[in-house]
NUKOL-282010 format. One record per residue (C-alpha): x, y, z; residue number from 1. Coordinates in nm, 4 decimals, always signed. Example, Ala and Ser with C-alpha at 12.3 -4.5 7.8 and 13.67 -1.06 7.14 Angstrom:
BEGIN
R        xx        yy        zz   nr
R   +1.2300   -0.4500   +0.7800    1
R   +1.3670   -0.1060   +0.7140    2
END
This chain:
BEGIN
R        xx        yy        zz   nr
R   +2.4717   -0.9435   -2.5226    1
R   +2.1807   -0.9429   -2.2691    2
R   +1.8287   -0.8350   -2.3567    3
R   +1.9147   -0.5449   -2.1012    4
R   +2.1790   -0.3694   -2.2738    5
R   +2.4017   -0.0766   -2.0865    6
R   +2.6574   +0.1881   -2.1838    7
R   +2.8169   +0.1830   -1.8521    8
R   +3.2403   +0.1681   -1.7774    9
R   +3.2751   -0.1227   -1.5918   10
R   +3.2233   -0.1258   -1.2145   11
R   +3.3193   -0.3612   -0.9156   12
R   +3.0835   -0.6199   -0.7061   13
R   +3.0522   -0.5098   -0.3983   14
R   +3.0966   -0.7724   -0.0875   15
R   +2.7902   -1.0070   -0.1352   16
R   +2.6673   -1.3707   -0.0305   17
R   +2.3483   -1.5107   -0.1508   18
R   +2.0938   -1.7049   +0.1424   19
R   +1.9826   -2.0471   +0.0114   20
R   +1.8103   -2.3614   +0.2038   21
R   +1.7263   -2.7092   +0.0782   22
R   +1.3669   -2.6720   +0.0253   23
R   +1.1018   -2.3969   +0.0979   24
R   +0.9950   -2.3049   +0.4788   25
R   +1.3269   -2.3632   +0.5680   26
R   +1.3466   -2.0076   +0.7039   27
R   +1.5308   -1.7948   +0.4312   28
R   +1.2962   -1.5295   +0.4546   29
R   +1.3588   -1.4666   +0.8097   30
R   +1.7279   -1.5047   +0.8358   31
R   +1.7552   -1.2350   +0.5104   32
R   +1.5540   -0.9946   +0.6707   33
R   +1.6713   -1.0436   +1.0039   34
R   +2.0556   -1.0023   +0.8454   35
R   +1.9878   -0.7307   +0.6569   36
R   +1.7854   -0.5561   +0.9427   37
R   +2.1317   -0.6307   +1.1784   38
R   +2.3883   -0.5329   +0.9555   39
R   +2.2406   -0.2151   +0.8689   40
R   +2.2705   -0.1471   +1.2477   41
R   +2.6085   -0.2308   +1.2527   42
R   +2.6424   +0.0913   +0.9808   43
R   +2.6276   -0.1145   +0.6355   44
R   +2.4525   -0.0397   +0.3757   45
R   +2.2867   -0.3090   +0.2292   46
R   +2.1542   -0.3730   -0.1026   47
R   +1.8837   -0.7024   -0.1099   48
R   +1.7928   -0.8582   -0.3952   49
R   +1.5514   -1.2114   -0.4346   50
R   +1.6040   -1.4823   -0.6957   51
R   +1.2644   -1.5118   -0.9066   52
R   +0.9562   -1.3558   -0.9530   53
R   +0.8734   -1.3136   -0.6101   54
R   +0.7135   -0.9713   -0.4993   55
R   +0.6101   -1.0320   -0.1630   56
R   +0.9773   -1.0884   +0.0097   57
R   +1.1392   -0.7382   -0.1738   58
R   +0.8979   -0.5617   +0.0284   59
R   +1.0212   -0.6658   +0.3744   60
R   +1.3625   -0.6413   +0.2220   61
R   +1.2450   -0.2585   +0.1571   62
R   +1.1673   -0.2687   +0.4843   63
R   +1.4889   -0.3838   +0.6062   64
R   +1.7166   -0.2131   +0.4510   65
R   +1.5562   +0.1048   +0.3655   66
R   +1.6147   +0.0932   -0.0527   67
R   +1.3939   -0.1256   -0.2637   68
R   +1.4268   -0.4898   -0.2806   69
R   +1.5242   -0.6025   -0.6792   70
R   +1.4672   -0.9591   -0.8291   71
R   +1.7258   -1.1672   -0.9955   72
R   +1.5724   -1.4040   -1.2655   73
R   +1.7482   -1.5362   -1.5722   74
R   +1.3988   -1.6647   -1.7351   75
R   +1.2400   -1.3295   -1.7187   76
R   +1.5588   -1.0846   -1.7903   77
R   +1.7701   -1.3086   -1.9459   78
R   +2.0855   -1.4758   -1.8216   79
R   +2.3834   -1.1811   -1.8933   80
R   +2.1360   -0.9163   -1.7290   81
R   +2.1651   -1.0270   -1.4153   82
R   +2.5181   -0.8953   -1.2958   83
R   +2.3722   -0.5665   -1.4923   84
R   +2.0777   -0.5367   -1.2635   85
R   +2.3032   -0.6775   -0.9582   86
R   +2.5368   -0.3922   -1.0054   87
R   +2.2563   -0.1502   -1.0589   88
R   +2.0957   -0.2391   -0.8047   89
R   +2.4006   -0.1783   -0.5271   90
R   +2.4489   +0.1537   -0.6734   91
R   +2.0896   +0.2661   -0.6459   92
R   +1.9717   +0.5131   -0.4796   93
R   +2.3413   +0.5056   -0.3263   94
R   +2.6336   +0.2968   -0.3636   95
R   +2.5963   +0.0153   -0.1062   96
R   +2.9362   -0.1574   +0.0687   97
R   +2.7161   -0.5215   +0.0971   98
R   +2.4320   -0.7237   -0.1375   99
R   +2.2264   -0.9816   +0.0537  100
R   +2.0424   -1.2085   -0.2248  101
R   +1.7737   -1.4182   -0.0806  102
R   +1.7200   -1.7165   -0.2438  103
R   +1.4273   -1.9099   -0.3821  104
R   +1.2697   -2.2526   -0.3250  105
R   +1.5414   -2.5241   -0.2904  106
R   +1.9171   -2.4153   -0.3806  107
R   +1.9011   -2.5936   -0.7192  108
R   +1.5287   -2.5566   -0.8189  109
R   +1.4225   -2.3312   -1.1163  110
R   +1.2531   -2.3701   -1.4429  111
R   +1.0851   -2.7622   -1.4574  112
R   +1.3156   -2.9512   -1.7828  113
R   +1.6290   -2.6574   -1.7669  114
R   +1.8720   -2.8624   -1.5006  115
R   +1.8363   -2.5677   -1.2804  116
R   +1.7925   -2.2550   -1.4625  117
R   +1.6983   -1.9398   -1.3163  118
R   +1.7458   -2.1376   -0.9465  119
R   +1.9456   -1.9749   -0.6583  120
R   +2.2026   -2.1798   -0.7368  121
R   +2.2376   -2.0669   -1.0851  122
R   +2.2144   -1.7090   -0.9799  123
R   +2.5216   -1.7282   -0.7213  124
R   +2.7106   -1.8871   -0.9916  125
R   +2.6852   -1.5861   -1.1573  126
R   +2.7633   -1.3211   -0.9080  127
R   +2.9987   -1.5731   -0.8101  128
R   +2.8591   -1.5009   -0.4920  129
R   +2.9324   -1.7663   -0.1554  130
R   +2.6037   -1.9364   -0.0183  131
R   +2.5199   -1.9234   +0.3413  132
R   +2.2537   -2.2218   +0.3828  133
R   +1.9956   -2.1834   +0.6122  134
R   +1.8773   -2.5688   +0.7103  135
R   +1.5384   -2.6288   +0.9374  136
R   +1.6541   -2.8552   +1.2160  137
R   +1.3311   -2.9664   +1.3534  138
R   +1.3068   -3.3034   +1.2161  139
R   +1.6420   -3.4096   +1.2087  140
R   +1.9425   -3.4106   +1.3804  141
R   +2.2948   -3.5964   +1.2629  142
R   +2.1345   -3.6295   +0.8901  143
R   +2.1612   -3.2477   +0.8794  144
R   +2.5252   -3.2596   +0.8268  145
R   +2.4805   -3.5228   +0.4925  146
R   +2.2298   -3.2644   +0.3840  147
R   +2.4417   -2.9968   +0.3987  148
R   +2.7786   -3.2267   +0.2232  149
R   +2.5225   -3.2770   -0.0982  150
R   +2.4369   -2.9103   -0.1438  151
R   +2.7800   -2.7939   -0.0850  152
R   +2.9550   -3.0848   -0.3506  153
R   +2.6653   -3.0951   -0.5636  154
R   +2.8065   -2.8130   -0.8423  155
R   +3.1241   -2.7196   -0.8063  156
R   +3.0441   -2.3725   -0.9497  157
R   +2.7906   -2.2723   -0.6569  158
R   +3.0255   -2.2293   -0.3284  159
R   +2.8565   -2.2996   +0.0092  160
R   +3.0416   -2.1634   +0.2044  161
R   +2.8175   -2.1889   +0.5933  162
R   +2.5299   -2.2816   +0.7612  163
R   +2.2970   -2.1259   +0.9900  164
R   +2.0738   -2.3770   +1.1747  165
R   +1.7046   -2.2560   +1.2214  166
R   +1.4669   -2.4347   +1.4492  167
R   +1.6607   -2.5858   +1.7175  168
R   +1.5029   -2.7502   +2.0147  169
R   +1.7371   -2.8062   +2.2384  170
R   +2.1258   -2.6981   +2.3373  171
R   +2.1705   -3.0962   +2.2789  172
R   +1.9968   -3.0724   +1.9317  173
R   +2.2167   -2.8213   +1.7893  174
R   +2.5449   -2.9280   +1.9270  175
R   +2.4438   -3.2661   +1.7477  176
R   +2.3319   -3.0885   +1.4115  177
R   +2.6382   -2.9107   +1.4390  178
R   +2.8998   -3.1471   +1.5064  179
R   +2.7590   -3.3502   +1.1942  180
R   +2.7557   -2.9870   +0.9672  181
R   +3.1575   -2.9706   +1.1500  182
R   +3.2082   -3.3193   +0.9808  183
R   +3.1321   -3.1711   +0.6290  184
R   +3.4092   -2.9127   +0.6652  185
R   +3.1385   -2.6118   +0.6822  186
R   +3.1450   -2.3482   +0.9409  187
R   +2.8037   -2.3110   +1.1323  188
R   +2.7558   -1.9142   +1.1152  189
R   +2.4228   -1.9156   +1.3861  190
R   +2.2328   -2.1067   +1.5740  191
R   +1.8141   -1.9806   +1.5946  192
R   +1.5893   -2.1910   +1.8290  193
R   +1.2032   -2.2180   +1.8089  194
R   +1.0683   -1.8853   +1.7746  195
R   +0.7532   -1.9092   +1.5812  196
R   +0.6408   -1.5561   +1.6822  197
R   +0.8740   -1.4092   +1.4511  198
R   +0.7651   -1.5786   +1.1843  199
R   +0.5463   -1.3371   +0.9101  200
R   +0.2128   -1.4527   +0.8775  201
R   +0.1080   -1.6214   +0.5674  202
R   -0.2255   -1.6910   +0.3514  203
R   -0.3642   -1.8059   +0.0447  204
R   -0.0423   -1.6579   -0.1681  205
R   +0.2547   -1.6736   +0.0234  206
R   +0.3681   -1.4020   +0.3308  207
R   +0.1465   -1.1280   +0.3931  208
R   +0.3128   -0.8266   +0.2774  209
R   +0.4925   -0.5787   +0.4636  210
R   +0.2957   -0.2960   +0.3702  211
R   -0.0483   -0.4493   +0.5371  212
R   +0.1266   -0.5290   +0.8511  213
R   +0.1024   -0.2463   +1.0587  214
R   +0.3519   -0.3907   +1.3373  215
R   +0.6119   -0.5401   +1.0477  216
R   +0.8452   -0.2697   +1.1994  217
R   +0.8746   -0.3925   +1.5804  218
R   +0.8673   -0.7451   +1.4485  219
R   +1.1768   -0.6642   +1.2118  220
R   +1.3319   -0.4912   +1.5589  221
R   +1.3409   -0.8387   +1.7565  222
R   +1.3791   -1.0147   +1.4590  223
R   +1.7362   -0.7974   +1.4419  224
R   +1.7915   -0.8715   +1.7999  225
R   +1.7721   -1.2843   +1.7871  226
R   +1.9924   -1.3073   +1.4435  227
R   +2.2352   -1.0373   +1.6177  228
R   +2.2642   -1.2344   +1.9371  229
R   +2.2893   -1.5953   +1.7743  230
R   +2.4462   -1.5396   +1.4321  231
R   +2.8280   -1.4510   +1.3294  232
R   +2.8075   -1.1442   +1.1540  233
R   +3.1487   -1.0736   +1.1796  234
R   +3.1971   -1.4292   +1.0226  235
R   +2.9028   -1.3282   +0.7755  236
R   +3.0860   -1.0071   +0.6419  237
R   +3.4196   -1.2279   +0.6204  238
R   +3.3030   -1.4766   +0.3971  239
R   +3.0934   -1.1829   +0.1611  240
R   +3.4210   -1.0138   +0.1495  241
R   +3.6160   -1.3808   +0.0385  242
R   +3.3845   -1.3361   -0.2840  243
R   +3.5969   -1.3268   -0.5706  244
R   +3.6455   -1.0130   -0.7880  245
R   +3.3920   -0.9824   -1.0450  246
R   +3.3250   -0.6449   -1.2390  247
R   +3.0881   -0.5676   -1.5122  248
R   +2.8758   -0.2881   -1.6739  249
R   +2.5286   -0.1621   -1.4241  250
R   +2.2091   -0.1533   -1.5959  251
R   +2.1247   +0.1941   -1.7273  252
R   +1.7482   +0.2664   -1.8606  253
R   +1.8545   +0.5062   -2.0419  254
R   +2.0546   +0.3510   -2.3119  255
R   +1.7521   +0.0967   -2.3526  256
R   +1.4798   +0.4023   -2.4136  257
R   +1.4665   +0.6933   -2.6052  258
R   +1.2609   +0.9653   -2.4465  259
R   +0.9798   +1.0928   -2.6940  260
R   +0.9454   +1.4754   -2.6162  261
R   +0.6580   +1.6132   -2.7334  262
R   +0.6728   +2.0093   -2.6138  263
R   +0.9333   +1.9138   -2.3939  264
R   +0.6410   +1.7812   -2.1516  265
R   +0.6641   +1.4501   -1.9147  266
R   +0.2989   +1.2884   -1.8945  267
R   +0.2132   +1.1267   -1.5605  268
R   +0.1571   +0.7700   -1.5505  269
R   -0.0070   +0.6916   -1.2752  270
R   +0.0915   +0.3945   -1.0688  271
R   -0.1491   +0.1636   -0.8536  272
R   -0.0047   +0.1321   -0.4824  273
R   -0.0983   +0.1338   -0.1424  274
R   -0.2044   -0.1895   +0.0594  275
R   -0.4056   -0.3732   -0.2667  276
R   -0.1288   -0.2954   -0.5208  277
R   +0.2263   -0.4044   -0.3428  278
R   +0.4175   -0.5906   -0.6487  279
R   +0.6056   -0.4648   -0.9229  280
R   +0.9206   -0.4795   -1.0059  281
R   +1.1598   -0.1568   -0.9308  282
R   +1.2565   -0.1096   -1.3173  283
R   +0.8895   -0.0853   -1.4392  284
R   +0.9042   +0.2901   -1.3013  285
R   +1.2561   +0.3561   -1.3793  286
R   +1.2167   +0.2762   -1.7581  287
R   +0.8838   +0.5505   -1.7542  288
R   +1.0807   +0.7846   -1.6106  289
R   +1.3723   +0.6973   -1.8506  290
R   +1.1655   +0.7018   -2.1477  291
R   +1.0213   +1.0234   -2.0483  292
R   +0.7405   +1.0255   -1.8299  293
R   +0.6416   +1.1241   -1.4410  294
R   +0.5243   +0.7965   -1.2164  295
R   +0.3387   +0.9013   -0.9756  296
R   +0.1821   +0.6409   -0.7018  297
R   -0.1569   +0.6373   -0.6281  298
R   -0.3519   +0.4526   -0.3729  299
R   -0.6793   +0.2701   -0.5129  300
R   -0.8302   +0.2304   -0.1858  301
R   -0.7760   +0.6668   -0.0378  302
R   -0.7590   +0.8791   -0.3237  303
R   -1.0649   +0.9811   -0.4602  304
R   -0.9160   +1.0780   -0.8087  305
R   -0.6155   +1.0242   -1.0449  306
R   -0.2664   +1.2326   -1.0073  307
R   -0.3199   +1.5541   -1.1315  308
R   -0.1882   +1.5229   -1.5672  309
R   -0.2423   +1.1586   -1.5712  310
R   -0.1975   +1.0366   -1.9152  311
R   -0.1063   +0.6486   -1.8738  312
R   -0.2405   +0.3671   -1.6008  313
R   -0.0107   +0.1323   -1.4600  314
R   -0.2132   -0.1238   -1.2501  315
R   +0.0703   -0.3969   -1.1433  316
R   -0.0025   -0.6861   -0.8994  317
R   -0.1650   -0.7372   -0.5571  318
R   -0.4283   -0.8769   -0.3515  319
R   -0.7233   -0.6554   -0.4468  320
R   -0.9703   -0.9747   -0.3148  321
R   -0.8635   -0.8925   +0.0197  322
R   -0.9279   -0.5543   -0.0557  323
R   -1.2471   -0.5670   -0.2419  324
R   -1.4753   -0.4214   -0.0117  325
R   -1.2542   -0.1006   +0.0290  326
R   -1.1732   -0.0713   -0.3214  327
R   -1.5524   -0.0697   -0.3974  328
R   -1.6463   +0.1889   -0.1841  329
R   -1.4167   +0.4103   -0.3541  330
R   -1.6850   +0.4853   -0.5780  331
R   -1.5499   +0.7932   -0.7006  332
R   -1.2127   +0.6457   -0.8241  333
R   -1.3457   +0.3183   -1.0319  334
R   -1.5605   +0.5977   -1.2058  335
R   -1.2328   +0.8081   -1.2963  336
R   -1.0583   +0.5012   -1.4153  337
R   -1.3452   +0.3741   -1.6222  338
R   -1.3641   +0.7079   -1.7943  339
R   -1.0372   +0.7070   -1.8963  340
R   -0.9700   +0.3451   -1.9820  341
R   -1.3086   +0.4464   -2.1475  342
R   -1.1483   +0.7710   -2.3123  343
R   -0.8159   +0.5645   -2.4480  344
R   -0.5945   +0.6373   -2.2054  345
R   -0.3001   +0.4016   -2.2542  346
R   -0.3459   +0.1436   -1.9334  347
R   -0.1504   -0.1613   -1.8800  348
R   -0.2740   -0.4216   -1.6030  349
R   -0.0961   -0.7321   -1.4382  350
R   -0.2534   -0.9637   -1.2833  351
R   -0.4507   -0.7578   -0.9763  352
R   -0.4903   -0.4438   -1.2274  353
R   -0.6389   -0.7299   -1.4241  354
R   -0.9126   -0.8383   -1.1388  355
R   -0.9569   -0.4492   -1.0515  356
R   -1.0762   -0.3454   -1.3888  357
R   -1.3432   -0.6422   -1.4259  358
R   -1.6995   -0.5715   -1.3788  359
R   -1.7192   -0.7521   -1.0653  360
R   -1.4512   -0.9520   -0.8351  361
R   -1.6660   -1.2326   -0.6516  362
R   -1.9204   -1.0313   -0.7074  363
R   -1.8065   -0.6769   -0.5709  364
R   -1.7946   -0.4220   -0.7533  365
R   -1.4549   -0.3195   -0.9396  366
R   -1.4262   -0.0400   -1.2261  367
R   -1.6127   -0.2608   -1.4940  368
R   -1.3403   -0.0806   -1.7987  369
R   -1.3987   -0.4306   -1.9022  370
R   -1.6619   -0.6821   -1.9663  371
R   -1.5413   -0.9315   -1.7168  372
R   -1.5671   -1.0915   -1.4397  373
R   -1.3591   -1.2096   -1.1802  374
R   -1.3682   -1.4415   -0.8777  375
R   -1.1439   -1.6884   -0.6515  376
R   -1.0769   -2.0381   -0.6998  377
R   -0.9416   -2.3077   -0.4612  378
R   -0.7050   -2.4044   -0.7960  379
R   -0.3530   -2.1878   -0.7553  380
R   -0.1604   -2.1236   -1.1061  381
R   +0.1773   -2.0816   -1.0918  382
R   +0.4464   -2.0707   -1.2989  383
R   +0.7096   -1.9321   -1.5830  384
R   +0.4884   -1.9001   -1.9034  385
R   +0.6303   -1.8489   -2.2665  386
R   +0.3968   -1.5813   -2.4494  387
R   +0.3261   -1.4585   -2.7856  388
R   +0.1627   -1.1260   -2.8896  389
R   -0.1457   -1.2774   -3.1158  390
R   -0.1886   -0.9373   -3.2791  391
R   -0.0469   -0.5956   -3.2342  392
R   -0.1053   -0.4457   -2.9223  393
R   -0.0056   -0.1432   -2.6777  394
R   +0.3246   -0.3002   -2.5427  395
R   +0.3714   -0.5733   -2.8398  396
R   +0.4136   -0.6374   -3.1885  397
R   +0.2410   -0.9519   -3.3322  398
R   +0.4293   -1.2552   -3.3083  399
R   +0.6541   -1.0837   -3.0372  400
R   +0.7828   -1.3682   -2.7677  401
R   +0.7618   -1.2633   -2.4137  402
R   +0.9076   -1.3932   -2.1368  403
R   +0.6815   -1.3912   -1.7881  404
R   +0.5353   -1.4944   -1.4646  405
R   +0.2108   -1.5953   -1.3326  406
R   +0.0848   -1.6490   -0.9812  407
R   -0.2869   -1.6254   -0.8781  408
R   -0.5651   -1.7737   -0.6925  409
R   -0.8730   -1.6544   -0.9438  410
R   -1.0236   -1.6547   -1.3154  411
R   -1.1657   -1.4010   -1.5294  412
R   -1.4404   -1.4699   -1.7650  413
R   -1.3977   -1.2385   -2.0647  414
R   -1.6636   -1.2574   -2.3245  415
R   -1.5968   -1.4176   -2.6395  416
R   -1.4965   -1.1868   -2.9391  417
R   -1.2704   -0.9812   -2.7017  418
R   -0.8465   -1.0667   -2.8365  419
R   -0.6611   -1.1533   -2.5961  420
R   -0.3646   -0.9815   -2.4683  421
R   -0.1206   -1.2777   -2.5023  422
R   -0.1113   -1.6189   -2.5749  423
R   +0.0347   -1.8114   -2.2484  424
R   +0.2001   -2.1663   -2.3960  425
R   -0.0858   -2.1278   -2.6557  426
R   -0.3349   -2.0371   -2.4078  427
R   -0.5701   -1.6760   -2.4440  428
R   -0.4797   -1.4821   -2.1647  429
R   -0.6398   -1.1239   -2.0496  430
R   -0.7578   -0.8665   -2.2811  431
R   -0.6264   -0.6426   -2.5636  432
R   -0.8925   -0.3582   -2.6302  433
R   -0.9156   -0.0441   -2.7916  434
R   -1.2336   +0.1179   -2.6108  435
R   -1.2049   +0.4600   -2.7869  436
R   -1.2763   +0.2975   -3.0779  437
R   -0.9126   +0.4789   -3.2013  438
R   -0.8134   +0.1903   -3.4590  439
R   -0.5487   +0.0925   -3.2085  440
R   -0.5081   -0.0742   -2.8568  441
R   -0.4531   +0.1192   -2.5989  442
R   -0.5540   -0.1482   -2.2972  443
R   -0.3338   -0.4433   -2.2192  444
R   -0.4853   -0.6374   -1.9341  445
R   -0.3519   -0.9777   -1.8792  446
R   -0.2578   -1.2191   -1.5913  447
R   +0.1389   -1.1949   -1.7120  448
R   +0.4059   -1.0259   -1.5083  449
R   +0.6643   -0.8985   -1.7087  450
R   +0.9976   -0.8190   -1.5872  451
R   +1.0155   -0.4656   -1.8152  452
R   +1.3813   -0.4916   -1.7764  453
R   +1.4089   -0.8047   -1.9742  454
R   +1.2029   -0.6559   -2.2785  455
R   +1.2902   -0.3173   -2.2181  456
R   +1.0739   -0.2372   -2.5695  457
R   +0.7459   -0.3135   -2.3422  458
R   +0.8146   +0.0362   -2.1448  459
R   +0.9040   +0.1985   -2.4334  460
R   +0.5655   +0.1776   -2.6751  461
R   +0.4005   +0.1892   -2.3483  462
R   +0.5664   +0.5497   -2.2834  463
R   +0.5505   +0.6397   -2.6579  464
R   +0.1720   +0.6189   -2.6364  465
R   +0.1248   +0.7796   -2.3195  466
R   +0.3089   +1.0710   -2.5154  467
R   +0.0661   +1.0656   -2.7891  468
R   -0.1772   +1.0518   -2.5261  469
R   -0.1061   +1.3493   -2.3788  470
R   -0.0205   +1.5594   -2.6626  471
R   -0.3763   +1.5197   -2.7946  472
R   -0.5833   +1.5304   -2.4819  473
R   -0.6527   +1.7333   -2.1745  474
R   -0.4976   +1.4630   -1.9169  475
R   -0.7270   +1.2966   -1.6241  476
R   -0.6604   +1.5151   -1.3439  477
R   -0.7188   +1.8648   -1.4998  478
R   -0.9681   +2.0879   -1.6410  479
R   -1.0429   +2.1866   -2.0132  480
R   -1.0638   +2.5466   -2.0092  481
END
């Protein structure tokens, strides 16, 4: 059995094809988007989903098909959750009739040393899911078609089953790209020419996200228009409906938690959002509210104070260095959260919650809840990381192994005598603290995302102490009377 266990009846795939490309910049991002965008026009309802870690392209997904974009990753969940959280994901919030899974990197890259796990390819073989290929023509011409015969015979258990050609130049460039793709025996489902303009912008990690582009809307809109006008949708849904039958049990958080009721009360965690705070994964707050607990989003750089019965912090990822200045200047906020990181309010940071509760990020001022500092580096680390709890702390038990995800631009420099939160492939990372001085930890900062779904026991001690929390103190957000 998975790591993600569920107490489901069995239920059927829906239609579903997964969007894969040789190589990154290829274009996968825009032709998912752009699909999704179109067939939801057309009256589907589309679930999306991205293989890997990545938070950035769920958001235009979100935006897209108007439900939450979900990630797919065998590394971080484990390989038998993924049909689990598949089929959860198409029946949440409502049962969808298509699943568009966006791919990452090249078709057959994951983990460095694993032959391919946790790659796109790997993931369609387990939805048993066809692969539409989306191949950048701009440097190449016949040679696309022996490009796209090696990804479709390299494993027999991944089935490509069309192409869509991206970055044409010419009506005699594509008919030559696709008269070589015709000679491989796969159909060519669209044609896009040169349109850089809807491209998303990108910087120093990745796409921008959605959420800080104020005109990501009408860009989706045209985007629609081009892949509606020069794709085959109605060859599209045919080959998503070809995918065999598959059936399995959906993911359910609550046969992974058990709900700690303590006067039949559910504490408020209170979740970091808004422009600075755009990743996390859609479980995280569907395993509080399983185990419990209220989420309730906050924005970092508007709101002035925490929800209203705040008993827990949940600061996931972001950019808060683009932010910095704003964040700063919300003077009132960092002094809330430092009071009650300072109080012993269970709070659990990834990554940007990391940065944000540091003294100082490049020298601005954050919350300073911890004796660090922060600033950027030209050096980017990225990558899977194996992790071990060093000691007992709010989500784990010493010697726990943790699966996880890094991705950053920056350092912290944490003063020595401070225990870390986990050890990375041996390495200190973040900060376990106990600033309440309560004989237990009740801060877990670290540079590690966690895929809560995957170690499902994370959410719960996390939720268990925000109940103890809350039964003992007056929460952030109210008055003692």
């Amino acid at each position: 059995m998975s790591r993600s266990q569920s107490g489901n009846d069995a239920v059927n795939a829906p239609p579903r094809f997964v969007v894969a490309a040789p190589a990154s910049g290829h274009g996968k991002t825009t032709v998912t988007i752009g699909l999704i965008a179109a067939l939801r026009r057309l009256g589907h309802v589309v679930a999306p989903f991205k293989v890997g870690p990545d938070y950035i392209d769920p958001g235009y997904h979100l935006l897209a098909a108007g439900r939450p974009g979900r990630n797919l990753d065998p590394f971080l969940v484990g390989e038998d959750a993924i049909l689990q959280l598949f089929l959860h994901g198409c029946a949440r919030p409502t049962p969808c009739d298509l699943a568009v899974v966006e791919g990452v990197m090249g078709l057959f890259d994951g983990r460095l040393g694993t032959g391919g796990f946790a790659s796109t390819g790997h993931v369609a073989a387990l939805l048993r899911a066809p692969v539409v290929l989306v191949l950048d023509a701009r440097h190449t011409s016949r040679t696309i078609g022996a490009i796209a015969h090696g990804l479709a015979t390299w494993d027999a258990e991944v089935s490509v089953a069309g192409v869509v050609l991206n970055q044409c130049g010419s009506a005699r460039h594509a008919a030559e790209a696709v008269a070589a793709i015709g000679e491989s025996g796969l159909p060519v489902l669209g044609v896009l020419g040169r349109h850089d303009d809807l491209h998303a912008p990108s910087r120093h990690l990745g796409l921008v996200p959605a959420a800080e582009r104020p005109h990501a809307a009408a860009d989706l809109d045209r985007l629609a228009d081009r892949i509606a006008a020069d794709v085959d949708l109605a060859g599209i849904l045919d080959l998503a409906r070809r995918a065999p039958a598959l059936a399995g049990r959906a993911w359910d958080p609550t046969s992974v938690l058990t709900p700690l009721s303590v006067g039949g009360s559910r504490p408020v965690v209170a979740v970091a959002g808004g422009r600075a705070f755009t990743f996390r994964y859609a479980e995280t707050t569907e395993l509080l509210q399983a185990a419990g607990c209220e989420t309730v989003v906050f924005d970092p750089l508007v709101d002035a104070a925490l929800p209203p019965g705040t008993a827990g912090l949940y600061l996931g990822g972001g950019f808060p260095e683009v932010h910095a200045g704003e964040l700063a200047g919300n003077a009132n906020l960092l002094a809330a959260i430092r009071a009650a990181v300072s109080a012993g309010m269970p709070t659990v940071a990834e990554c940007a919650g990391l940065l944000y509760l540091c003294a100082t990020l490049d020298d601005v001022p954050m919350t300073a809840a911890l004796p660090a500092t922060a600033r950027m580096t030209p050096r980017l680390t990225l990558g899977y990381r194996g992790s071990v709890a060093p000691a007992d702390t709010l989500l784990a038990r010493a010697g726990e192994h943790i699966t996880g995800h890094e991705f950053h631009r920056t350092t912290v420099d944490v003063p020595p005598g401070i225990p870390p939160a986990w050890l990375l492939d041996g390495r200190p990372d973040g900060v376990s603290a106990d600033p309440a001085g309560l004989g237990v930890s009740t801060l877990h900062a670290s540079y590690l995302h966690v895929h809560w779904a995957g170690h499902p026991q994370l959410a719960q001690r996390f939720a268990d102490a925000v109940h103890r929390y809350a039964s003992t103190r007056t929460p952030a957000g109210e008055r003692e009377t």
